[in-house]
N, C-alpha and C positions, 0 to 999 in steps of 0.2 A: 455608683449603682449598687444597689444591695443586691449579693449576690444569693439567688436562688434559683430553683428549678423552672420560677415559671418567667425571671429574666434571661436565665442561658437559655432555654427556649426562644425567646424574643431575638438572643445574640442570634441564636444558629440559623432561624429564619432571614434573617438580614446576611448573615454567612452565606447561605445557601442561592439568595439573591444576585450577589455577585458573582459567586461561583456561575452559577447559570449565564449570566451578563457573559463573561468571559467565555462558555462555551459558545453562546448564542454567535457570536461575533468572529466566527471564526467559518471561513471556508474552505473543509477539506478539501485538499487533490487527489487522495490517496483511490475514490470511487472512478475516478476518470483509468485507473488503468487496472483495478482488482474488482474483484465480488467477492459483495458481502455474503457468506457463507454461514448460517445460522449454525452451533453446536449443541448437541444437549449431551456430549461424555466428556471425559476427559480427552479422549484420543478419537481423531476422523479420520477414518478410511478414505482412500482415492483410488484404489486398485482400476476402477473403471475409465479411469483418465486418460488410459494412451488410444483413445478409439475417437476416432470423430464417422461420427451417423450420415450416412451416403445412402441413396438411395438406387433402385437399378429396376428395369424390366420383370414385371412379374410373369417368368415364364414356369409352368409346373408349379412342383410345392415353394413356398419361403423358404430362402438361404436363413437358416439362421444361426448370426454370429456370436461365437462367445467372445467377453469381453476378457482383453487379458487383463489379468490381473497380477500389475508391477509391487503391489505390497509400500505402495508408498502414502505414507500418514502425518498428519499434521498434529503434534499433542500439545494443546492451551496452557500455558504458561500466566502465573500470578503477578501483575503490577499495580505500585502504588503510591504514593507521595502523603508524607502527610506533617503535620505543623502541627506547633505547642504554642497556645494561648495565656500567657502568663494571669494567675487572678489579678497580681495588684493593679493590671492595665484594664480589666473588670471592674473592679471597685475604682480605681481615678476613672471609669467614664471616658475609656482613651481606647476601647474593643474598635473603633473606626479605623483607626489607621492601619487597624488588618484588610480592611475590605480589598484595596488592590491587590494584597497577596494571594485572597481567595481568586480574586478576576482571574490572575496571571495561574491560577492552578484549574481555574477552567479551560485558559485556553492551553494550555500542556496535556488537559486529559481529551480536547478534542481535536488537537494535533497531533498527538500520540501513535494512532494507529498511520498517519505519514510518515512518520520517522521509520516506523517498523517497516510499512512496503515497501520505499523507498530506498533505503537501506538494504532490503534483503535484492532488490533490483537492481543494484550498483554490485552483493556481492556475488551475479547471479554469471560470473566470468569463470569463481574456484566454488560453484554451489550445487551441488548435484539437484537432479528435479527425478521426476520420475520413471525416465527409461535407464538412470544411475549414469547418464553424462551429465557434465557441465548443463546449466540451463542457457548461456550462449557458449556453445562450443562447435568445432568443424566438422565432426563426426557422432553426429546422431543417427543410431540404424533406422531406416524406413526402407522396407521390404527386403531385398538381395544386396542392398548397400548402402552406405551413408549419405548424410545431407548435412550442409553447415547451416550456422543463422547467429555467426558473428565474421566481424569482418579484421578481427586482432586488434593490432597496435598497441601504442601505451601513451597514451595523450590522456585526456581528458573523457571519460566516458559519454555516450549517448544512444540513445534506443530509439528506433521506430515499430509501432506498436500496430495492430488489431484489435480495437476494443468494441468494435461492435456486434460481438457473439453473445452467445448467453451466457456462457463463460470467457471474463478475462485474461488477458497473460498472467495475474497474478490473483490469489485467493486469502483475504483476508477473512478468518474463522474467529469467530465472535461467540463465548461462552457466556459471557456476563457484560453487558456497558457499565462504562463507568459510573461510578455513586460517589455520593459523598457521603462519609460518614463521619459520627463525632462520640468524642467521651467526655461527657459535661456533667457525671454526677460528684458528689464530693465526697461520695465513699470509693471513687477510682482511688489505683496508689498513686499514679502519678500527681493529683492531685493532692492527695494528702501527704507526698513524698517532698512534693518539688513545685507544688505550687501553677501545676501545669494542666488546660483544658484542651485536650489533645481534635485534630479534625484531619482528616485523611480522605484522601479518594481513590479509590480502587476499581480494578476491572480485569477481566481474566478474556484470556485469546492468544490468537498467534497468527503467522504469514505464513504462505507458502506458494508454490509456482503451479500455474493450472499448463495450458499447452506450447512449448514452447515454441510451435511455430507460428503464433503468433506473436513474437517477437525476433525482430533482432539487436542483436547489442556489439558497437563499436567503441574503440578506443582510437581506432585512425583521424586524420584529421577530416573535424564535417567541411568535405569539400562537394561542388554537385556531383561529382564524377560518384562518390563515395556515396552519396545519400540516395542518387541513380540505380545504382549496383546493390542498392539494400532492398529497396523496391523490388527491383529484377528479382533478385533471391526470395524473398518473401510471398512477391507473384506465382513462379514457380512451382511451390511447396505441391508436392501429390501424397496420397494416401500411401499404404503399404501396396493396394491391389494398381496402382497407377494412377488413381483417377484425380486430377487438380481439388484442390481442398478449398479453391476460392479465399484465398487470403488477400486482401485489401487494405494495406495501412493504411493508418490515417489520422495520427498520431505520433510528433516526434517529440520525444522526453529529453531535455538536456537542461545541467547546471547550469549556473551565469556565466561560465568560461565560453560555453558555447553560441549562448544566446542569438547573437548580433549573425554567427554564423548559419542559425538555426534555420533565422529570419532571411537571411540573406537566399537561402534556398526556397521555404516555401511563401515567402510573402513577396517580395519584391517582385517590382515590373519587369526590371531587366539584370542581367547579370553585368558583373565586371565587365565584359568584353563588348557592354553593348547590348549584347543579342540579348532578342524576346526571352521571360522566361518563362520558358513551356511545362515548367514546373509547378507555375505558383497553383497555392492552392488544395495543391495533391496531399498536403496535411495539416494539423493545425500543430502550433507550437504549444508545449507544457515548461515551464521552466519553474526547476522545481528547486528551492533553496538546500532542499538534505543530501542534492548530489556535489 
């Protein structure tokens, strides 16, 4: 191929093709337990976040509530991946055998943002949120005294979640989606250095934790007694003034260690022992490869 502007043009378009191919083909998890949170700075405030909106008898004037403000922020962090296209695989007419590299980097920049929730959800045991406890830990203040929304251990981790609010247990803030981009003039240096047609993709963001009672996070082993008692807990949850917050799992996140046990809880007809299981049902399974 003679290499020019309006053939690397023709390369990048067929680039770009598979690149999309590979994102196309890919089905996030990371939506089923964050919100997407659109950003337009650098740094997003949450100060407003330890409030959830309750309603009450309109007697007199409106109560009205100020929101506290915990001073906790989420600031978008820069990622990227990117590859060198050697010319002389340009000129032999050999630029093809890049195509599944491009695939395989679409589907890493649309998997990407699961790595980051997921991870940040597994280190959410030593990870402050925003009342400056742990995001599962046994003593979060709510009103005159604390409340837990982990159940310890050291096995294998697993969450049961509430995601059916407006906001998720967890917030993925989104400054820029990923692009691809390319260096394909020949007055680049790398190319005039090294012989190299440079293609990268990039995207700016970050993770962070929205309310933590709608979650809990264990380490004990998932037995029903255990997944019972997380429910219990989670049902529970009240406001600072007392009032129940209507928390409803319905969602349980576990790695492949857990799976079978996952299942064993909310799917199956009967348990171990026989008996009906009065459980099933009461959540759906997520099983998620980055725990």
């Amino acid at each position: 191929m003679i290499v020019n502007q309006q053939s690397l043009q023709t390369m990048f378009v067929a680039f770009r093709a598979a690149f999309n191919e590979g994102f196309r083909g890919v089905s996030p998890q990371w939506s089923q337990v964050a919100t997407l949170v659109p950003s337009t700075t650098r740094i997003e405030e949450y100060g407003w976040i330890g409030q959830f909106p309750k309603l009450r008898e309109w007697i007199g004037d409106r109560q009205v509530k100020a929101l506290s403000q915990f001073g906790y922020t989420i600031r978008n962090k820069d990622y990227e991946s990117t590859i060198a296209v050697d010319r002389n695989d340009i000129n032999d007419d050999r630029y093809g055998i890049y195509n599944p590299l491009f695939q395989e980097m679409g589907f890493a920049a649309a998997t990407h943002p699961d790595e980051l929730v997921f991870a940040l959800l597994a280190a959410g045991f030593a990870t402050a949120c925003y009342d400056g406890q742990y995001f599962f830990d046994s003593d979060h203040p709510v009103g005159s005294g604390t409340v837990s929304n982990t159940g310890g251990g050291s096995g294998a981790p697993w969450f049961l979640l509430d995601t059916r609010r407006a906001l998720k247990p967890l917030i993925y803030q989104q400054r820029a989606p990923y692009n691809l981009v390319s260096m394909q003039s020949d007055q680049d240096e790398a190319v005039f250095m090294r012989r190299e047609f440079r293609y990268g993709v990039d995207g700016r963001g970050n993770v962070g934790f929205g309310f933590w009672q709608m979650a809990y996070g264990s380490k004990q082993t998932l037995s029903m007694d255990n997944y019972v008692a997380a429910r219990a807990a989670m049902m529970s949850y009240q406001s600072d003034e007392g009032r129940p917050l209507g928390i409803a799992p319905n969602l349980l996140v576990v790695g492949s260690a857990n799976e079978k046990a996952a299942k064993d809880c909310t799917l199956a007809e009967r348990q171990a022992s026989g008996a009906d299981n009065v459980m099933r049902g009461t959540a759906q399974v997520l099983v998620v490869p980055y725990l």
